[in-house]
C-alpha positions as CSV (number, residue, x, y, z in Angstrom):
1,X,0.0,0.0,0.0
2,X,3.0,2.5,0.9
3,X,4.3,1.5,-2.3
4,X,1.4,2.3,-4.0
5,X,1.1,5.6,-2.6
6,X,4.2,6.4,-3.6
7,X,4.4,5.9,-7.0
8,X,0.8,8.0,-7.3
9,X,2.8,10.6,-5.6
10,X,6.1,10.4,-7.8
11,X,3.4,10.3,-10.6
12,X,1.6,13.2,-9.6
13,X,5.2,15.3,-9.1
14,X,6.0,14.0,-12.2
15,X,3.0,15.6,-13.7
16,X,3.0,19.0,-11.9
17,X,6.5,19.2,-13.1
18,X,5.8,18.3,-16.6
19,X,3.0,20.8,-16.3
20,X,5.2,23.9,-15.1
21,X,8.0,22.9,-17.4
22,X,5.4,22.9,-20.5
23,X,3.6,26.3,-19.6
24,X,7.3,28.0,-19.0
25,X,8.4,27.0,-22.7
26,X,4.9,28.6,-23.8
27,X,5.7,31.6,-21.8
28,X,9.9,31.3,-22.9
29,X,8.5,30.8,-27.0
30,X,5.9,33.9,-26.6
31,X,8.8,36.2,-25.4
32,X,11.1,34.9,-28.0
33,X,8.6,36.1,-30.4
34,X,7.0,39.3,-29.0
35,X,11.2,40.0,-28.9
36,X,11.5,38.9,-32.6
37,X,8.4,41.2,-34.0
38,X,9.9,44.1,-31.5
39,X,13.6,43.7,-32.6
40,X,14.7,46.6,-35.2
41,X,15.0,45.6,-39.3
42,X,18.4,44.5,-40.8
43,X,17.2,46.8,-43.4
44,X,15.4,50.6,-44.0
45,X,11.4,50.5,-43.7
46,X,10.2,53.9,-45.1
47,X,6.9,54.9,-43.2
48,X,5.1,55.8,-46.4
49,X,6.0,54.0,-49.9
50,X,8.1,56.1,-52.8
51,X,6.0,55.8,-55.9
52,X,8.0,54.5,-58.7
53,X,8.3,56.8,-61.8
54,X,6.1,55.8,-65.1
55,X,9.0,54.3,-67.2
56,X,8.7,51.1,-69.6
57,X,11.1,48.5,-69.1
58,X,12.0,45.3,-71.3
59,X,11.5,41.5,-69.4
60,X,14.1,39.3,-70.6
61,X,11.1,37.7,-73.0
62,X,11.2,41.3,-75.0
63,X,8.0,42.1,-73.3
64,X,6.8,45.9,-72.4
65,X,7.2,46.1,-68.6
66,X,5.7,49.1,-67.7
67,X,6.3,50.5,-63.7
68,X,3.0,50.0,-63.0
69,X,2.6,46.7,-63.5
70,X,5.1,46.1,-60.7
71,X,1.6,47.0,-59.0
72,X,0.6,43.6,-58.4
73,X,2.2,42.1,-55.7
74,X,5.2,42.1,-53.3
75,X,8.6,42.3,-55.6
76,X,12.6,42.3,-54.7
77,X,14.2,44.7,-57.4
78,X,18.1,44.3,-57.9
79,X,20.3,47.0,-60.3
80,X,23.4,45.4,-62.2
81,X,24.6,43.9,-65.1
82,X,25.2,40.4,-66.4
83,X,29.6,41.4,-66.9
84,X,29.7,42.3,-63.1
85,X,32.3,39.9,-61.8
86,X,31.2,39.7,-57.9
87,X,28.7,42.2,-56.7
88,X,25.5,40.7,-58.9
89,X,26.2,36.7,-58.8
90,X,27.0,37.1,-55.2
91,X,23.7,39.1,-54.8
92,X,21.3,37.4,-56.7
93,X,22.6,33.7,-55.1
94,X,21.5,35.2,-51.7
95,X,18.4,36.5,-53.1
96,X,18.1,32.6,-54.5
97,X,18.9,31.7,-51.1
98,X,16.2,34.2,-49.5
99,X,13.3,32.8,-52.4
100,X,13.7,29.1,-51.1
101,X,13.9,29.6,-47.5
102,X,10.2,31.6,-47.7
103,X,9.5,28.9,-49.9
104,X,9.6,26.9,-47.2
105,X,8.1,29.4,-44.6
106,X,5.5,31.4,-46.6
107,X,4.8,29.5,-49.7
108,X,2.2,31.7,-50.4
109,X,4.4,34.9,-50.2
110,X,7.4,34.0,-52.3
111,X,7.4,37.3,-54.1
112,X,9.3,37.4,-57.2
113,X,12.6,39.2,-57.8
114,X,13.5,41.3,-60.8
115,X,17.1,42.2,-61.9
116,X,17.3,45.4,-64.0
117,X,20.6,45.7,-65.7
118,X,21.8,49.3,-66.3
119,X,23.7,48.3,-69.1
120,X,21.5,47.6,-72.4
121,X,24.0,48.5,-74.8
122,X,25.4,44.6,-73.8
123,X,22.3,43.0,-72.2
124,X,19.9,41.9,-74.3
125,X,16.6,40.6,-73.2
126,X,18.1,37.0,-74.8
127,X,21.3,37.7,-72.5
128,X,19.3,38.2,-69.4
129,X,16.9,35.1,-69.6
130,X,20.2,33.2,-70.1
131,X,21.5,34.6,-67.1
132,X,18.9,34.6,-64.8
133,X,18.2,30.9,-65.6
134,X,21.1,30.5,-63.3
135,X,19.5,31.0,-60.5
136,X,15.9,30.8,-59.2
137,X,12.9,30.9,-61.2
138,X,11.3,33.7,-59.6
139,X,13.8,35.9,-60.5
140,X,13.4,37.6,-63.8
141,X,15.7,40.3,-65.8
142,X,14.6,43.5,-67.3
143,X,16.3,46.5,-69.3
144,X,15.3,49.5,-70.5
145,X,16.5,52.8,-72.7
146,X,19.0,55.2,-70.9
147,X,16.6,57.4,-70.1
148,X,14.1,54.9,-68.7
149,X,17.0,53.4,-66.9
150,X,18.7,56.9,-65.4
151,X,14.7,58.0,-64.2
152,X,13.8,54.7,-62.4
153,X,17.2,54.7,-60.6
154,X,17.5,58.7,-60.1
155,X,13.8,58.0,-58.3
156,X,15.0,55.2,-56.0
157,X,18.6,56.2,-55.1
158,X,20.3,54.1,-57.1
159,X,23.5,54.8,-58.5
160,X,25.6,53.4,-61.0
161,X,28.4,54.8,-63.5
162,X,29.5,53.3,-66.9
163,X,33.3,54.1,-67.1
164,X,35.1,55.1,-70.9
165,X,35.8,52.2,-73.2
166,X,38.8,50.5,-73.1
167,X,40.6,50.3,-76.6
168,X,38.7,46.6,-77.0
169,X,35.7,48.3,-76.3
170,X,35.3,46.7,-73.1
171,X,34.7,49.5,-70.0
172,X,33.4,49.0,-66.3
173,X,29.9,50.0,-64.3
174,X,29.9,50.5,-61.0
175,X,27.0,50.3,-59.4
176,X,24.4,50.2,-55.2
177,X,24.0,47.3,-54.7
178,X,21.1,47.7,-52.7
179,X,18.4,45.5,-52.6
180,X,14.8,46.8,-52.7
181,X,11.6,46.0,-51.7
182,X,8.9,47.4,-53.8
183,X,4.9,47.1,-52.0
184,X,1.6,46.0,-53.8
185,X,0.9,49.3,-54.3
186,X,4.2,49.8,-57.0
187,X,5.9,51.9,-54.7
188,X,9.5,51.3,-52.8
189,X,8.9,50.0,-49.4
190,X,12.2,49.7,-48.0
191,X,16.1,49.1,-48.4
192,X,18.5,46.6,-47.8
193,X,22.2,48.0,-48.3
194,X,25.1,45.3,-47.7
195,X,26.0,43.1,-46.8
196,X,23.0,41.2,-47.3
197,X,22.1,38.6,-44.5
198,X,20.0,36.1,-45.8
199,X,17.8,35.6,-42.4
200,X,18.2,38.9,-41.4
201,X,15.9,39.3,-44.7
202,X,13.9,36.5,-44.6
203,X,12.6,38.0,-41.4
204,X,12.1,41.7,-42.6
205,X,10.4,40.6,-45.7
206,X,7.8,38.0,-43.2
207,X,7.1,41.0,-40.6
208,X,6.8,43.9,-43.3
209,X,4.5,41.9,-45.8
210,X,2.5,40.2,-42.9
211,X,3.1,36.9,-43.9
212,X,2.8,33.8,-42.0
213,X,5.3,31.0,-41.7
């Protein structure tokens, strides 16, 4: 009989403890994320959205891609060219990286990423698609005239400089390598300078779209 009360009561401790070690992991995991959604963004959240100028791009398809139809849904927009030796492939693999991790956390919000190059005069749509394919299928290259180019960058703080020819004709473009975030509304939402932390952006993009993982 002592026996038997015993084990009820090593049961019943046992219990109590499971109980109090259960509801303080509730209490730890709220805190953890009440810290998370209080925690400042790796990147620049402007409090009202930049409208984009009214400029026509090409996609890499040689389809018109006018501004506004960046209207539709959350985008990522990148600035560079498909000759840039470090800068875009090391960007545009952690934007990859970025895609398939909210693949796994958001399906529904994967947004899609567009790569402008500011050099047309060597990117053809045809070159674009052929580099893009590289990476994920979400992302997708544009181009544009000069002066579509120079108003769409001047209006989101982009900068970028093509340098004087070598005597092969070859010459270098500097260029921000910022990555933007652009809301359903067409506008610019916010920034993310480098270095580019892939969870650091995963996270901004979840809390600033409201998505859920």
């Amino acid at each position: 009989m002592r026996k038997n009360r015993l084990f009820l009561f090593l049961g019943v401790l046992v219990l109590s403890a499971l109980v109090v070690v259960g509801g303080g992991q509730l209490l730890l995991n709220e805190l953890a994320r009440q810290k998370a959604a209080n925690a400042p963004y790796s990147g620049t959240v402007l409090p009202e959205s930049r409208p984009l100028p009214d400029v026509t791009l090409v996609d890499h398809d040689g389809a018109p891609l006018p501004t506004e139809a960046l209207a539709q849904d959350w985008q990522l927009l990148f600035f560079g060219f498909t000759s840039c030796p470090d800068v875009c492939p090391m960007t545009l693999a952690q934007l990859t990286g970025v895609l398939v991790d909210l693949e796994e956390q958001a399906p529904e919000a994967v947004p899609e990423v567009l790569f402008v190059s500011v050099d047309p005069n060597r990117d053809s749509p045809a070159l674009l698609k052929q580099y893009v394919e590289h990476f994920h299928p979400n992302i997708r290259g544009a181009t544009g005239t000069r002066d579509a180019i120079d108003t769409l960058t001047a209006s989101l703080g982009i900068s970028y400089t093509l340098h004087e020819p070598d005597e092969d004709g070859q010459y270098a473009v500097d260029h921000s390598a910022a990555v933007l975030l652009i809301d359903p509304s067409g506008g610019m939402k916010a920034v993310w300078n480098p270095p580019h932390g892939r969870s650091a952006m995963v996270n901004d993009f979840l809390r600033i779209t409201g998505a859920t993982r």
